[in-house]
Structure formats: structure tokens, C-alpha cells
N, C-alpha and C positions, 0 to 999 in steps of 0.2 A: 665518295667517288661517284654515286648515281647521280649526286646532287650536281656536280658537275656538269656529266653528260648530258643531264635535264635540262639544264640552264646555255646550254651550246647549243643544244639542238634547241633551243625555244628562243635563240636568237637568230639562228641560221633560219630556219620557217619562219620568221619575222621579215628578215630580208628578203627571201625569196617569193614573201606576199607585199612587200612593197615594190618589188623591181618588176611579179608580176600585173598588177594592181598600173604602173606608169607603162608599161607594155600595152596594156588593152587603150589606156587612155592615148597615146602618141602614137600608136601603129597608123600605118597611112593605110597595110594592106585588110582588106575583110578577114581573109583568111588568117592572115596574122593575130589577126582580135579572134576570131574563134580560136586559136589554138591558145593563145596569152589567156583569154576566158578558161579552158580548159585546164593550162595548167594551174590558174588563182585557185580554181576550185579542188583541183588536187593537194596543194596545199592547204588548202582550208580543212580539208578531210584529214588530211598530218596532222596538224595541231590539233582538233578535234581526238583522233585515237591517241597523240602525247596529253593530253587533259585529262584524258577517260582515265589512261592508267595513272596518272600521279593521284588524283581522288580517288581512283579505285569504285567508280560508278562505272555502271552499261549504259545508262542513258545516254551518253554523248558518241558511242559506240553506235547505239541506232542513226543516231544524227546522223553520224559518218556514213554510214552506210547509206541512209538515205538520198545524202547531199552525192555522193559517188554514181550512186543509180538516176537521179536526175542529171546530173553533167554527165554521164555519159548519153544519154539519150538528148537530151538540148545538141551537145556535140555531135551526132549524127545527122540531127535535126537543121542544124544549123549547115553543115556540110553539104546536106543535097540538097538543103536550098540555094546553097550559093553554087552546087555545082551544074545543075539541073533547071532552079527557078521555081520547084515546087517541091514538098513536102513527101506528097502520095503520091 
């Protein structure tokens, strides 16, 4: 039965990183691509902790973590630059 729901959710976070993935690439709007960027990387962070626990390593746990604390920060980054024109 786990093997199931492993194998659903690891094709549904498939699609949802290629439909993110044509989203950044075809958005006409900036902000559209920062958010499409934001949520690729959310899903990248899903698969990442679905990985972690099927091997049953922390190593891809930190990954996540890490790749979650850079996108979020790029994503704020990216937002008052585009809302403001500057960073600081």
C-alpha cells in the first residue's frame, strides 16, 4: 500500500515540476515568473523530503531545508526588487 502512495505522489510532483518548470519559462508576467520560480522550488523541496524518507537518509532533509531557506529569501528578493527597483 505505501508503495502505492509513493509512486502517486512521485508522479504527481513530477507534473507539478514540469507544469511548474513551462510556467517560469512562458509567463509573459515578471511576477508571474517569480511566483512559477517559487513554487518549482517548493516542489523541488517535496521531492527532496519524498526521497529522504523512502532511503531513509537526513542528508536530502538538509538539502530541503536549505533549498526552502534560499527560495524563500531569492523570493522576497526578487519581489522588492520588482516592487521598489532595489534590494535594500
Amino acid at each position: 500500500m505505501s508503495d502505492v502512495i509513493f509512486y502517486v505522489a512521485l508522479i504527481w510532483m513530477t507534473t507539478l515540476l514540469v507544469t511548474a518548470a513551462v510556467t517560469v519559462i512562458r509567463a509573459g508576467d515578471a511576477m508571474t515568473r517569480i511566483l512559477a520560480l517559487d513554487v518549482l522550488t517548493l516542489v523541488l523541496t517535496a521531492l527532496l523530503v519524498l526521497y529522504s524518507t523512502t532511503t531513509e537518509t537526513s542528508y536530502y532533509l538538509d538539502a530541503a531545508l536549505l533549498l526552502a531557506l534560499l527560495s524563500f529569501l531569492s523570493s522576497i528578493a526578487a519581489a522588492r526588487y520588482y516592487s521598489v527597483g532595489r534590494i535594500f
